[in-house]
Structure formats: structure tokens, C-alpha cells
py3Dmol code that shows the C-alpha trace and the ligand (Angstrom):
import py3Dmol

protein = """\
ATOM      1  CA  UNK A   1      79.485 115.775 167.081  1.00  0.00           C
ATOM      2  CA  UNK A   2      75.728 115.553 167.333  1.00  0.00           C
ATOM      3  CA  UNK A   3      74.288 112.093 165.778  1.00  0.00           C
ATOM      4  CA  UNK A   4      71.677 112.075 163.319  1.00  0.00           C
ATOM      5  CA  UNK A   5      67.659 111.586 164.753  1.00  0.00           C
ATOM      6  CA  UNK A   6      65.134 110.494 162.477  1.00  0.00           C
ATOM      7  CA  UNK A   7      61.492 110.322 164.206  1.00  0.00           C
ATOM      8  CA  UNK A   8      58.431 108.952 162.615  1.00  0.00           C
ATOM      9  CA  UNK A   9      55.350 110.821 164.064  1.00  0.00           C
ATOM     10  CA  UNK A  10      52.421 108.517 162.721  1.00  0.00           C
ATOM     11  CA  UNK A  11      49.483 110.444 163.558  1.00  0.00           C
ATOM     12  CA  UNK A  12      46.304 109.283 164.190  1.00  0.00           C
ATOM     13  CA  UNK A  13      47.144 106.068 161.554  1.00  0.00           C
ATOM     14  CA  UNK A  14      47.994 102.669 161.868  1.00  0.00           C
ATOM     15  CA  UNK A  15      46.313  99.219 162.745  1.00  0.00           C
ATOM     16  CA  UNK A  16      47.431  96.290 164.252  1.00  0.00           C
ATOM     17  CA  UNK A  17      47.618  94.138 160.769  1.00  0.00           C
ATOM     18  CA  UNK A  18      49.211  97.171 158.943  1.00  0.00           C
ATOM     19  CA  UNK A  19      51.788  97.988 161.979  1.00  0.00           C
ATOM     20  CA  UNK A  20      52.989  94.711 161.970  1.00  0.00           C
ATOM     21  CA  UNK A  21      54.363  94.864 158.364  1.00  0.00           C
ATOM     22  CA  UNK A  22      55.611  98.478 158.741  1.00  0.00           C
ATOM     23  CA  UNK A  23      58.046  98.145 161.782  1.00  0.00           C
ATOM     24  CA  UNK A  24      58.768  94.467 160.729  1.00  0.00           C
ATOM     25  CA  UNK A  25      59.971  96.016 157.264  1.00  0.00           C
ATOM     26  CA  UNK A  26      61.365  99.570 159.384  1.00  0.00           C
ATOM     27  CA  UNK A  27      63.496  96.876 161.526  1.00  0.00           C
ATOM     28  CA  UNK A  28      64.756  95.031 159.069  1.00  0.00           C
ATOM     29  CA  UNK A  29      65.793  98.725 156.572  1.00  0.00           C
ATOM     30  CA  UNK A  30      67.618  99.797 159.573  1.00  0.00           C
ATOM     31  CA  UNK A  31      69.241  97.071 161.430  1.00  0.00           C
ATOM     32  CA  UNK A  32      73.010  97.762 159.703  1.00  0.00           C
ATOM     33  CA  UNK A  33      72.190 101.779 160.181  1.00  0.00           C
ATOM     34  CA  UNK A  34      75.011 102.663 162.960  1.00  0.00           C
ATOM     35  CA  UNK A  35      75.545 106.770 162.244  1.00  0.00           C
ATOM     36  CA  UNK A  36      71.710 107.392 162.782  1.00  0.00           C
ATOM     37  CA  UNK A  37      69.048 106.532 165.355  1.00  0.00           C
ATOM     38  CA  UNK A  38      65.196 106.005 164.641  1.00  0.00           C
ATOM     39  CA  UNK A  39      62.367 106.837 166.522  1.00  0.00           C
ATOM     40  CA  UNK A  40      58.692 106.086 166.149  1.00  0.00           C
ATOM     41  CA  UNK A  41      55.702 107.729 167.352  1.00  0.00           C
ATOM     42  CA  UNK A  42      52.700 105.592 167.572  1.00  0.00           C
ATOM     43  CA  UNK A  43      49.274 105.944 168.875  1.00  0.00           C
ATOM     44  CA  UNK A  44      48.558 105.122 172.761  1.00  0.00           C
ATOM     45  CA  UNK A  45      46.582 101.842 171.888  1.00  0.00           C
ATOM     46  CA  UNK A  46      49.762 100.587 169.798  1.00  0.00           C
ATOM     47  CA  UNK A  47      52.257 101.336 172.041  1.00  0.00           C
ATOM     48  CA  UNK A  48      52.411  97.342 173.380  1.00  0.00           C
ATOM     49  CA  UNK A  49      52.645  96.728 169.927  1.00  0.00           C
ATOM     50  CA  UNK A  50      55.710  98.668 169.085  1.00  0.00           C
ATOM     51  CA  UNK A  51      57.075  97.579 172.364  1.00  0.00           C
ATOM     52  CA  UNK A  52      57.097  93.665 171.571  1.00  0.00           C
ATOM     53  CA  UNK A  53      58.682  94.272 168.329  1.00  0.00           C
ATOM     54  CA  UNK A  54      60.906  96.735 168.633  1.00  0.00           C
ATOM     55  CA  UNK A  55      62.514  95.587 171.778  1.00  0.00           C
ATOM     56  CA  UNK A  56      65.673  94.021 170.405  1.00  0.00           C
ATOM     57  CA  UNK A  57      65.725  96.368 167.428  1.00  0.00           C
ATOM     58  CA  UNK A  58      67.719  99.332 167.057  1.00  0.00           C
ATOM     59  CA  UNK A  59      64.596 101.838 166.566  1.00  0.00           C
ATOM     60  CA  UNK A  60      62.879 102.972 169.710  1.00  0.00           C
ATOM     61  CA  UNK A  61      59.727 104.020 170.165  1.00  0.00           C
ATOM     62  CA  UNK A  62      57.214 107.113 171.804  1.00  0.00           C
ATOM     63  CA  UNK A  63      54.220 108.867 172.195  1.00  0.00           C
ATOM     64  CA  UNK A  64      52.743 112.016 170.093  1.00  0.00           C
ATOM     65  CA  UNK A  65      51.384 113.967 173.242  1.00  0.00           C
ATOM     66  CA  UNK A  66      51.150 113.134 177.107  1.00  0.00           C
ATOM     67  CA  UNK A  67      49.328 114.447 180.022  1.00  0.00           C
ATOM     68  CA  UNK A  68      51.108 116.476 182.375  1.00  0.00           C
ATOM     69  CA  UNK A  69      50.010 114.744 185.454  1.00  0.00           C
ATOM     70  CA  UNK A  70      51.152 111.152 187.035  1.00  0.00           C
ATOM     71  CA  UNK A  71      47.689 110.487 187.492  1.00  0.00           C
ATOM     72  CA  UNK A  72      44.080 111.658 188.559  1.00  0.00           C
ATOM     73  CA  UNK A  73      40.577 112.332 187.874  1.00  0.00           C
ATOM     74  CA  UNK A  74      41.769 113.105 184.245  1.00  0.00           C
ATOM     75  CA  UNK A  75      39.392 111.145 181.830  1.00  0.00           C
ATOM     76  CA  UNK A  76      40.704 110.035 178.849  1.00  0.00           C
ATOM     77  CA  UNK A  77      44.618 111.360 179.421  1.00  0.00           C
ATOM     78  CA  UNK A  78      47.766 108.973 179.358  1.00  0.00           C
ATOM     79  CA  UNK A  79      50.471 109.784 182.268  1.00  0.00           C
ATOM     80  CA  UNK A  80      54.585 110.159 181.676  1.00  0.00           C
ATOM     81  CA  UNK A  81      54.610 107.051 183.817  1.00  0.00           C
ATOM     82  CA  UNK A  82      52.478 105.156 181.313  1.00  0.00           C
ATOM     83  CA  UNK A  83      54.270 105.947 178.441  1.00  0.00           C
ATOM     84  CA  UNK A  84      57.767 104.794 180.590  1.00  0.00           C
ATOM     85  CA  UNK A  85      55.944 101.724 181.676  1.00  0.00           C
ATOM     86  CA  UNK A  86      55.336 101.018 177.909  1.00  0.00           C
ATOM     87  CA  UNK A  87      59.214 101.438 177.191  1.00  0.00           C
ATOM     88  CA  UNK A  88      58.715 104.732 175.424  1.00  0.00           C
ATOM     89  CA  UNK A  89      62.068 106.546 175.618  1.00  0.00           C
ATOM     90  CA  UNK A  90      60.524 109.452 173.599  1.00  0.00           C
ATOM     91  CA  UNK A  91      57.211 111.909 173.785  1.00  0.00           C
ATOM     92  CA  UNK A  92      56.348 114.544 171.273  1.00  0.00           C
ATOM     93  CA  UNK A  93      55.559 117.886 172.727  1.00  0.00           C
ATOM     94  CA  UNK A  94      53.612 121.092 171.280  1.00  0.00           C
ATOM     95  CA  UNK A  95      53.111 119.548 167.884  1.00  0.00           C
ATOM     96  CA  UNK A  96      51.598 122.245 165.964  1.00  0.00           C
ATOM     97  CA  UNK A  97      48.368 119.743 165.801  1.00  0.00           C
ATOM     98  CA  UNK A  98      47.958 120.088 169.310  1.00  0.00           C
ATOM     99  CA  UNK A  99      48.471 123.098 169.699  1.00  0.00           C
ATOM    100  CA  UNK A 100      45.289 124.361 167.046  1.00  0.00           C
ATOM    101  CA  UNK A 101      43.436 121.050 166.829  1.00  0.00           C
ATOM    102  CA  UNK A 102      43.172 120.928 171.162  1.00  0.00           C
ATOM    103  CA  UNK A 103      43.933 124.274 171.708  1.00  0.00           C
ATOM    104  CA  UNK A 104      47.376 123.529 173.698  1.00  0.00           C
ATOM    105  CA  UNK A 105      49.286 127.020 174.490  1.00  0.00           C
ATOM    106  CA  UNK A 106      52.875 127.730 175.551  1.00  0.00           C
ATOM    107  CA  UNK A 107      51.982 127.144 178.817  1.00  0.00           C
ATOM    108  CA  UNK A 108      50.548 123.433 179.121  1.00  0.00           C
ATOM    109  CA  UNK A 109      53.162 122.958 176.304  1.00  0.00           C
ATOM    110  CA  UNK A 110      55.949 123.730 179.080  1.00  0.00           C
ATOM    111  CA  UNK A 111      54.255 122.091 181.662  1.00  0.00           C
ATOM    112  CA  UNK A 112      54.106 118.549 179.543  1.00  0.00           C
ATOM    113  CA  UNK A 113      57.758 119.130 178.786  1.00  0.00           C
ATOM    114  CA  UNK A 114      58.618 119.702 182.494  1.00  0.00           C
ATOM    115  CA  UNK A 115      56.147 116.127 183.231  1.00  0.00           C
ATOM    116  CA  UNK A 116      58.185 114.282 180.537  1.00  0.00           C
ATOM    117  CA  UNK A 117      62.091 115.159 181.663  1.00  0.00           C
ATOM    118  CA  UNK A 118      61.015 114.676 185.148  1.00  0.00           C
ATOM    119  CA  UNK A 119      59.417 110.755 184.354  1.00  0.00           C
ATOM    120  CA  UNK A 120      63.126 110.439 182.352  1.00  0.00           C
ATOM    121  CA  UNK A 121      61.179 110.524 178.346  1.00  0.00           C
ATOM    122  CA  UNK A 122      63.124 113.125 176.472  1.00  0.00           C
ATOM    123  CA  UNK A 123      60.773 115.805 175.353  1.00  0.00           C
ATOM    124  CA  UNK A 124      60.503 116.347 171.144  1.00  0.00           C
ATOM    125  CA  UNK A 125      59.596 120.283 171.484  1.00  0.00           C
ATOM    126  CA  UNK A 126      58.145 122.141 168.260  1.00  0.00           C
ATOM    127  CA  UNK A 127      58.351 125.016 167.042  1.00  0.00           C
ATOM    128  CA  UNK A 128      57.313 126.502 163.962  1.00  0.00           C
ATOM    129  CA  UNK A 129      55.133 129.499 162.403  1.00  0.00           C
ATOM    130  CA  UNK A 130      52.033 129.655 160.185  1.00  0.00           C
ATOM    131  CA  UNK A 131      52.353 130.976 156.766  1.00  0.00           C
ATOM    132  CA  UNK A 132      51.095 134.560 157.378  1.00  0.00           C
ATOM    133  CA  UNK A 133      53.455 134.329 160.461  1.00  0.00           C
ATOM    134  CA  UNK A 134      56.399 133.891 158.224  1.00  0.00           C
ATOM    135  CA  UNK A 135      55.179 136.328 155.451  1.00  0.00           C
ATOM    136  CA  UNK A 136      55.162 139.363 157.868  1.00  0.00           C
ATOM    137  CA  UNK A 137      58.140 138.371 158.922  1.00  0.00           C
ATOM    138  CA  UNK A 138      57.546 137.011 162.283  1.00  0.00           C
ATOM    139  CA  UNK A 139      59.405 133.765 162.339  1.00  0.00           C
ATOM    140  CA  UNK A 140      62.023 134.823 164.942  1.00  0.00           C
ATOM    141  CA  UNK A 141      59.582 135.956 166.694  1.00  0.00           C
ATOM    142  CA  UNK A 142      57.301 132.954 167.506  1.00  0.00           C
ATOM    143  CA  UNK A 143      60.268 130.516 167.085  1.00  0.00           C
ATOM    144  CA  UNK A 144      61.900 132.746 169.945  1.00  0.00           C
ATOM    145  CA  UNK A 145      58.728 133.219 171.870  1.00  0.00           C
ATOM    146  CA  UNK A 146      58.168 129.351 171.922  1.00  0.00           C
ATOM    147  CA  UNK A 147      61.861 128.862 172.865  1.00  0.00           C
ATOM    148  CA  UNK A 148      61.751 130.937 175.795  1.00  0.00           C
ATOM    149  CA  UNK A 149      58.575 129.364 176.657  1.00  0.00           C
ATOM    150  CA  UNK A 150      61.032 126.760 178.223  1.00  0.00           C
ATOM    151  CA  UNK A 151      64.310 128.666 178.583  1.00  0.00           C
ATOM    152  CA  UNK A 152      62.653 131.182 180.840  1.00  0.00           C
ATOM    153  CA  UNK A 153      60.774 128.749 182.722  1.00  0.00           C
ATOM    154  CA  UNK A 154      63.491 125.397 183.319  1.00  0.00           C
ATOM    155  CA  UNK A 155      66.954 127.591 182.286  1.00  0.00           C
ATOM    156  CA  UNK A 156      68.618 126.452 178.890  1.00  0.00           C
ATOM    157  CA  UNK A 157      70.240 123.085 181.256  1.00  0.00           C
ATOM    158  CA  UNK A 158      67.339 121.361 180.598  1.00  0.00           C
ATOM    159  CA  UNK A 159      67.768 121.179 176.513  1.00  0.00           C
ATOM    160  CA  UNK A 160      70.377 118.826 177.624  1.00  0.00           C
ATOM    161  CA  UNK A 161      67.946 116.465 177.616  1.00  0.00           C
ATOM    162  CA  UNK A 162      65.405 117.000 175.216  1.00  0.00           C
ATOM    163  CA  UNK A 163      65.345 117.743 171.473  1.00  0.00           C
ATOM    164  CA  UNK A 164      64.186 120.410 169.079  1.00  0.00           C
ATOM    165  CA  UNK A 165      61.964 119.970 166.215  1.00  0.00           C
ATOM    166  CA  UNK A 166      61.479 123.446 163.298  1.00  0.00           C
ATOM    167  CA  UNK A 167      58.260 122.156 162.359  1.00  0.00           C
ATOM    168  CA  UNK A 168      56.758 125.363 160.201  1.00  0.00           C
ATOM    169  CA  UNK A 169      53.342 125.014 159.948  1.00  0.00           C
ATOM    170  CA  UNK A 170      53.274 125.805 155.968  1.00  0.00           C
ATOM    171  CA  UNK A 171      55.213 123.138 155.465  1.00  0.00           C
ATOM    172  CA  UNK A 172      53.530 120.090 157.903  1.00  0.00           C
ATOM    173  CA  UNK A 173      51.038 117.850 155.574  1.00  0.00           C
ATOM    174  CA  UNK A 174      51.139 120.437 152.593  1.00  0.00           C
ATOM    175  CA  UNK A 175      54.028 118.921 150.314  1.00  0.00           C
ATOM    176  CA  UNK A 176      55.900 121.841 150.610  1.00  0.00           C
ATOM    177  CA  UNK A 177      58.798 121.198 152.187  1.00  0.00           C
ATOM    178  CA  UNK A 178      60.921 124.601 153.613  1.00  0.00           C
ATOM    179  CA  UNK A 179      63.997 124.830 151.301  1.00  0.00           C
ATOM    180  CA  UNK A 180      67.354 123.461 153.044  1.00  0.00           C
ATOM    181  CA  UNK A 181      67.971 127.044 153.298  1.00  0.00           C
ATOM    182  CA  UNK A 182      64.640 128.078 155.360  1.00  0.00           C
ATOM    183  CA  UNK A 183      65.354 125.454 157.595  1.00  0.00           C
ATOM    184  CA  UNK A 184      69.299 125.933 158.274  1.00  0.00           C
ATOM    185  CA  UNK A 185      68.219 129.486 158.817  1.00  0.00           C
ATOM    186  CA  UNK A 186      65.573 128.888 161.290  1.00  0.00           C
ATOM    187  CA  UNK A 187      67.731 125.667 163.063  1.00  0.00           C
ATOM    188  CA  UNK A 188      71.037 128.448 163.289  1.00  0.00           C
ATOM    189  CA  UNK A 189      68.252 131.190 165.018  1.00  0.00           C
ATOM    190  CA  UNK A 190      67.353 128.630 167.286  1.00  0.00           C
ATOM    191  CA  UNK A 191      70.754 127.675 168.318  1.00  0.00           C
ATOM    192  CA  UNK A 192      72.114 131.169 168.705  1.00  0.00           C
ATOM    193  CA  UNK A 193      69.518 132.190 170.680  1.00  0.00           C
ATOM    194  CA  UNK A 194      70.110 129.070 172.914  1.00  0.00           C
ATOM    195  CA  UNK A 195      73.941 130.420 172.664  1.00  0.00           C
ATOM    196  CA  UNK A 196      72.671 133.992 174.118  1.00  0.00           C
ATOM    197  CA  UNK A 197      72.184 131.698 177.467  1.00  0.00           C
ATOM    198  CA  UNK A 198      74.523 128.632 177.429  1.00  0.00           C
ATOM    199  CA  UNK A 199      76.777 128.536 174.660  1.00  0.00           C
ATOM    200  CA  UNK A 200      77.905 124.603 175.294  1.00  0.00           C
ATOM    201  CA  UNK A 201      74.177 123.591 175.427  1.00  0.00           C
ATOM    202  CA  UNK A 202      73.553 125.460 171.784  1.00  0.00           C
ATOM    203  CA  UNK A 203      76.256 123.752 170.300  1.00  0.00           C
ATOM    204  CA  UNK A 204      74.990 120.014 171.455  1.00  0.00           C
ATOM    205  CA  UNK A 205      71.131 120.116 171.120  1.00  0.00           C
ATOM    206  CA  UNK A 206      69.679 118.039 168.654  1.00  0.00           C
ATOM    207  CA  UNK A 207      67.118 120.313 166.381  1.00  0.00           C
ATOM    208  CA  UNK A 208      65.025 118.708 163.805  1.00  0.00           C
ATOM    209  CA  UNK A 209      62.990 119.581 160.914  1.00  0.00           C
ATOM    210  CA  UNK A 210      59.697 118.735 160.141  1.00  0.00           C
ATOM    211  CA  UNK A 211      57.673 119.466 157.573  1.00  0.00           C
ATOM    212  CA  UNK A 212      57.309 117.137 154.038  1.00  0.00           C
ATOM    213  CA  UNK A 213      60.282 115.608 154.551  1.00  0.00           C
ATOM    214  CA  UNK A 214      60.504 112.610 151.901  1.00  0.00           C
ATOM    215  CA  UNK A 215      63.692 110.464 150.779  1.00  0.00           C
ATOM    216  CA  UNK A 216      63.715 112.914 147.799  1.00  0.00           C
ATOM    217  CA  UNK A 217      64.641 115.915 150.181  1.00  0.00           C
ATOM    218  CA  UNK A 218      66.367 114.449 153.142  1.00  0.00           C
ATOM    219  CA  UNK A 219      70.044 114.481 152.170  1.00  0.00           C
ATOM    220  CA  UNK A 220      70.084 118.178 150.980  1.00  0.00           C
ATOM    221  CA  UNK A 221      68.428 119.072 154.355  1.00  0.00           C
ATOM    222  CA  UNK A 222      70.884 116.515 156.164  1.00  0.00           C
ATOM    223  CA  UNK A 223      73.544 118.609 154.544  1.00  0.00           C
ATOM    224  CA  UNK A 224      73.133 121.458 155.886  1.00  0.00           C
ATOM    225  CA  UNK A 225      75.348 122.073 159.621  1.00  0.00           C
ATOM    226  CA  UNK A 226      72.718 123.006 161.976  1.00  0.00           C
ATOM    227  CA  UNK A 227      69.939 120.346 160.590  1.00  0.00           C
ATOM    228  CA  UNK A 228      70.539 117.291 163.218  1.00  0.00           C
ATOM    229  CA  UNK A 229      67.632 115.080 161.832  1.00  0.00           C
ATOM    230  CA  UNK A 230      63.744 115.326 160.952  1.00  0.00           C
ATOM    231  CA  UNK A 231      60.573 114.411 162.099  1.00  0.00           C
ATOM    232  CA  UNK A 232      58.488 112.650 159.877  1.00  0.00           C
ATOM    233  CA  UNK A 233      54.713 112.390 159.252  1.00  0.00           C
ATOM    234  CA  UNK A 234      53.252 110.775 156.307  1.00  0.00           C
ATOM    235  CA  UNK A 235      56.766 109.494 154.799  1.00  0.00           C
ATOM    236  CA  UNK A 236      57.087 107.737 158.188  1.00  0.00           C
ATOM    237  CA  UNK A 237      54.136 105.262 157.272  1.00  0.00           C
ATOM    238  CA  UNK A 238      55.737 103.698 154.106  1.00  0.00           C
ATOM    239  CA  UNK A 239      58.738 101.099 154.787  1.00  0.00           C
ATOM    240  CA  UNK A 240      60.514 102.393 151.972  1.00  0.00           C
ATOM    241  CA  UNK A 241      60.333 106.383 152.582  1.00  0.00           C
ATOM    242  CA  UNK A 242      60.856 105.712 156.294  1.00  0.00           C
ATOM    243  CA  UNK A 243      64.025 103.552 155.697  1.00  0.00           C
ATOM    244  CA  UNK A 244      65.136 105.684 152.615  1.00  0.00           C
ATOM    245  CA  UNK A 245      65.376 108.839 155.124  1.00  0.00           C
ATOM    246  CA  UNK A 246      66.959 107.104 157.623  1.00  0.00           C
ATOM    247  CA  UNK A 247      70.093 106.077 155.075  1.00  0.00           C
ATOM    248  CA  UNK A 248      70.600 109.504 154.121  1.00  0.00           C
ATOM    249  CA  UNK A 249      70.711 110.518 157.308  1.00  0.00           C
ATOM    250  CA  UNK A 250      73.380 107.245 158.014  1.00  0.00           C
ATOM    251  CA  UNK A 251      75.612 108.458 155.010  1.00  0.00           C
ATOM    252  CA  UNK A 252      75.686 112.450 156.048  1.00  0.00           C
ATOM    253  CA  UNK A 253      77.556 111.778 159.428  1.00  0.00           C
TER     254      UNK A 253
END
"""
ligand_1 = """\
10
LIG
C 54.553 116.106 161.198
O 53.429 115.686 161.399
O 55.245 116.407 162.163
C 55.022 116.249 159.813
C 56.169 116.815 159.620
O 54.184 115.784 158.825
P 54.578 115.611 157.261
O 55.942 114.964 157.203
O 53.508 114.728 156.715
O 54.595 116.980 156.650
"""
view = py3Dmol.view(width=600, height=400)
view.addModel(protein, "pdb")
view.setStyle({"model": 0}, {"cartoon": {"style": "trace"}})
view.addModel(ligand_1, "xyz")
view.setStyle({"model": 1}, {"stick": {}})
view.zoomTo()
view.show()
């Protein structure tokens, strides 16, 4: 039985004043939630921030992108290690940000994944097509491509330890969420194509969606069987939509 995963990704948002009152209020929404875990992705410079006061909480806490390196001549990157030495237990790889905003390919998106599982972080990889991408039909396609950017490369063992996020780009910041349907459609691809390789491994990786999830849509997408959880952007700022997300996930396992 795979548990539910609900991951906050906050972006490039937050401040120490308004951080404070947003995991203080996240802590105290989730503290009875048993059938669910929580994740939140802060920004680098808050990361000693989450770490003080989520440390005897039940939500943990990660990064939003990593460098692939331990260290170096590498100005302004932040190493696995760092993020470990910070308590981070969690890294988001390949976000579709990243990958048009700082031009981040398959490749360096493997190579970061590789970087995390090695420093012990489990890797959040996404996945996800544009909006012409889907309307030609091409979703397999680029889901599968970006798949096998890892399968091919580390075998499908490694999925063991990392988790899968359907993050179609249409659907990321636009308030239009992919029906339940889109989504369990996608999430089932993913798995059976993951089943073409190792058929134990398909049936126990955690894949996510991502894309306008709010406490409005979260049940029907946590209702569907291959939907293990979501990651969340702007509903993962707001106590109440954070915490409201993470209870329907509690109440669908
Ligand atoms: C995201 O940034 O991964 C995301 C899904 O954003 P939003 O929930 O705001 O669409």
C-alpha cells in the first residue's frame, strides 16, 4: 500500500516573518495527520528556518533544485551535502521551471537526480508536457522520453528511492487543474511503462500530481488508484489550503 505524499513547492516566496506563521500554523493542521506525510520545499536561505521548526514536527522539509556536484568552483550553486547538512530529506528535480526558466535538459536533470540518491535526499522527478505537447498528442511521448531519461541511465532500481511528480505544464500556475481523469491516465502510463522493466518497482513508486491542486480538487484526484499524492505550489503558501490538502489526502488511505 503506497502512503499518501503531499509536498509544498514554495517557489521563489516566503520571508522570515511570513514563514514563521505558515509552518507554525502547517505544524499545528497536521500534527494528528497519521495516513499522510508532508513535505515542504523552501528557498536555500530558509532552509535553517524550516529546520529549527520543523524538527520535532511531523512535516519534513527540502530543496526546489540542487547542484550536481559536492563542491567546486561553482558560483552561486548549493551541493547535495548542503541540503543533507540542513536536514533536508527531500530535493525537487527537473521542475518544469527549471527546465525553461534555466534551461535544464534531460541530461543535467539525470545527473542532479543521480547527485541527490547518492548524498541519501530522495529525488522529486517531474514530468509533464506543454499544452501544444498534449494537443498533438504527444504526452506519452515526453512523459516516456523523460522517464527513460533515468530508467535508461540508473535501471528502474533506483525509483525505489525517489518519487514521481505528473506536473503538466498547462496546468502548473494557470488554475487549470488536469481533470482526475488526465492525471490517473498519465500516473497509470507512467507506471506501466515502469512495469515494462520492473514490475514490483511500478507497483510501489510514489507518483504525484502537480498542477493547481487546491483543497477544492484534492480528494477527487486522491481518489483515483494510481494518484499517490501532489505537489503543491501556490496552495502550499496558505495554512489553510496547505492543511486542507493534506486531510484529504489523510481520509483517502
Ligand atoms: C508547482 O509549482 O509545482 C505547482 C504545481 O504549482 P501550482 O500548484 O501553483 O500550479
Amino acid at each position: 500500500m503506497r502512503r499518501k505524499l503531499v509536498v509544498g513547492n514554495w517557489k521563489m516566496h516566503g520571508s522570515i516573518a511570513a514563514n514563521k506563521v505558515l509552518l507554525e500554523g502547517i505544524i499545528k493542521g497536521v500534527h494528528d495527520l497519521h495516513e499522510v506525510d508532508a513535505v515542504v520545499c523552501v528557498p536555500y536561505p530558509y532552509l535553517c528556518q524550516a529546520q529549527s521548526l520543523l524538527l520535532d514536527s511531523n512535516v519534513a522539509w527540502g530543496a526546489q533544485n540542487m547542484c550536481s556536484n559536492n563542491d567546486g568552483a561553482i558560483t552561486g550553486a548549493v551541493s547535495p551535502a548542503m541540503l543533507v547538512d540542513y536536514g533536508c530529506t527531500h530535493v525537487i528535480i527537473g521542475h518544469s521551471e527549471r527546465r525553461n526558466l534555466f534551461h535544464e535538459t534531460d541530461d543535467t536533470a539525470a545527473a542532479r537526480f543521480n547527485a541527490a540518491l547518492a548524498a541519501g535526499l530522495t529525488p522529486i522527478f517531474c514530468m509533464g508536457e506543454s499544452l501544444e505537447e498534449r494537443e498533438s498528442d504527444w504526452t506519452d511521448y515526453i512523459v516516456g522520453r523523460q522517464l527513460d531519461s533515468i530508467i535508461r541511465r540508473f535501471g528502474p532500481l533506483v525509483l525505489e528511492h525517489a518519487v514521481l511528480a505528473y506536473e503538466p505544464l498547462w496546468a502548473v500556475g494557470s488554475d487549470q487543474a488536469a481533470t482526475p481523469q488526465q492525471a490517473q491516465d498519465v500516473h497509470d502510463f507512467i507506471r506501466r511503462r515502469i512495469s515494462r522493466c520492473n514490475a514490483s518497482v511500478a507497483s510501489a513508486v510514489q507518483v504525484l500530481y502537480g498542477g493547481s491542486v487546491t483543497p477544492a480538487n484534492a480528494a477527487q484526484l486522491f481518489a483515483m488508484p494510481d494518484i499517490d499524492g501532489v505537489l503543491v505550489g501556490r496552495a502550499s503558501l496558505k495554512v489553510d489550503d496547505f492543511v486542507g490538502i493534506c486531510k484529504a489526502a489523510n481520509v483517502q488511505t
